[in-house]
C-alpha positions as CSV (number, residue, x, y, z in Angstrom):
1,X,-165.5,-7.4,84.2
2,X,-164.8,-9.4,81.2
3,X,-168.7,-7.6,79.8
4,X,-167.0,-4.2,80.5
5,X,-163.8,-4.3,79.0
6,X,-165.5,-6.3,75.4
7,X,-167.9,-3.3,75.5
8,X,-165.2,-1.0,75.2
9,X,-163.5,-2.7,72.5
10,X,-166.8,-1.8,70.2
11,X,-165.5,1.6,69.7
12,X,-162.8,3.1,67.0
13,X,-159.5,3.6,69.1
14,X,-158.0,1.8,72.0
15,X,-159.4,2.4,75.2
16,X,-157.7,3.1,78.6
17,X,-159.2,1.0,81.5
18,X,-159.4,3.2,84.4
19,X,-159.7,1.4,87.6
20,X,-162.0,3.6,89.4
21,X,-165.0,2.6,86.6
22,X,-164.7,-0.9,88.7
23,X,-165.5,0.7,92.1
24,X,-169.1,-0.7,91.8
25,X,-168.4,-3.8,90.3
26,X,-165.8,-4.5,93.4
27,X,-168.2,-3.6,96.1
28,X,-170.5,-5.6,94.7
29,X,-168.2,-8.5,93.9
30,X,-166.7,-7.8,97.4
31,X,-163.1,-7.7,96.0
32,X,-159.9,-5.1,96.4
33,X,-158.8,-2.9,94.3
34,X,-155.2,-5.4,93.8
35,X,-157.6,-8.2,93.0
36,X,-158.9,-6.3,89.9
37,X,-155.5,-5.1,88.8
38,X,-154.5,-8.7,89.1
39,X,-157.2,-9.6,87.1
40,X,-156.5,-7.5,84.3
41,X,-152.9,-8.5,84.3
42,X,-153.9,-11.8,84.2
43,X,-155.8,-11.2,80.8
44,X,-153.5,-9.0,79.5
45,X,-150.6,-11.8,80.0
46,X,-153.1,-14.1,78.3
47,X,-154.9,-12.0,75.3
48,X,-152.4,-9.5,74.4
49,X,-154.1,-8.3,70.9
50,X,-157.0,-7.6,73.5
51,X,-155.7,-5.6,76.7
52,X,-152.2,-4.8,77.0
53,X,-150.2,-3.1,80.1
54,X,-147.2,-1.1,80.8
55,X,-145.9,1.0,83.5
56,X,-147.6,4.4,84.0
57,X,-145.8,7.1,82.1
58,X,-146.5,9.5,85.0
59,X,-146.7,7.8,88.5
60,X,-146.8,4.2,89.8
61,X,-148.4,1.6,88.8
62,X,-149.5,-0.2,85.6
63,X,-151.5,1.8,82.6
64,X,-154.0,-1.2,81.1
65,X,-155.2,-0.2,77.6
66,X,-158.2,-2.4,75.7
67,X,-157.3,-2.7,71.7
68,X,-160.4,-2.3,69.3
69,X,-161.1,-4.9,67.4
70,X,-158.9,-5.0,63.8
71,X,-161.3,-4.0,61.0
72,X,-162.3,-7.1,58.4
């Protein structure tokens, strides 16, 4: 997962993470659709200048959204 999201942050603007690019991952990984949301919490509690979350503007649930890297 980790692999995913740091290929994301390669590109020129912040990224949304849309859950339903993990569907393969989490049938392979044999693990629900709350376990990777709970994941990316996780890391965006713990690496804020990398993935943040906030509530969905429209709907329920949580909107997770990778940061590109800051330019040198």
């Amino acid at each position: 997962m980790l692999r995913r999201l740091n290929a994301e942050r390669l590109s020129d603007y912040d990224a949304t993470v849309y859950l339903t690019s993990f569907h393969l991952d989490r049938l392979a990984l044999q693990r629900s659709t709350e376990w990777i949301e709970g994941e990316l919490q996780r890391l965006a509690d713990e690496q804020p200048e990398f993935l943040t979350a906030k509530p969905r503007t429209y709907g329920t649930g949580t909107q997770f959204t990778i940061l590109r890297r800051p330019k040198r």
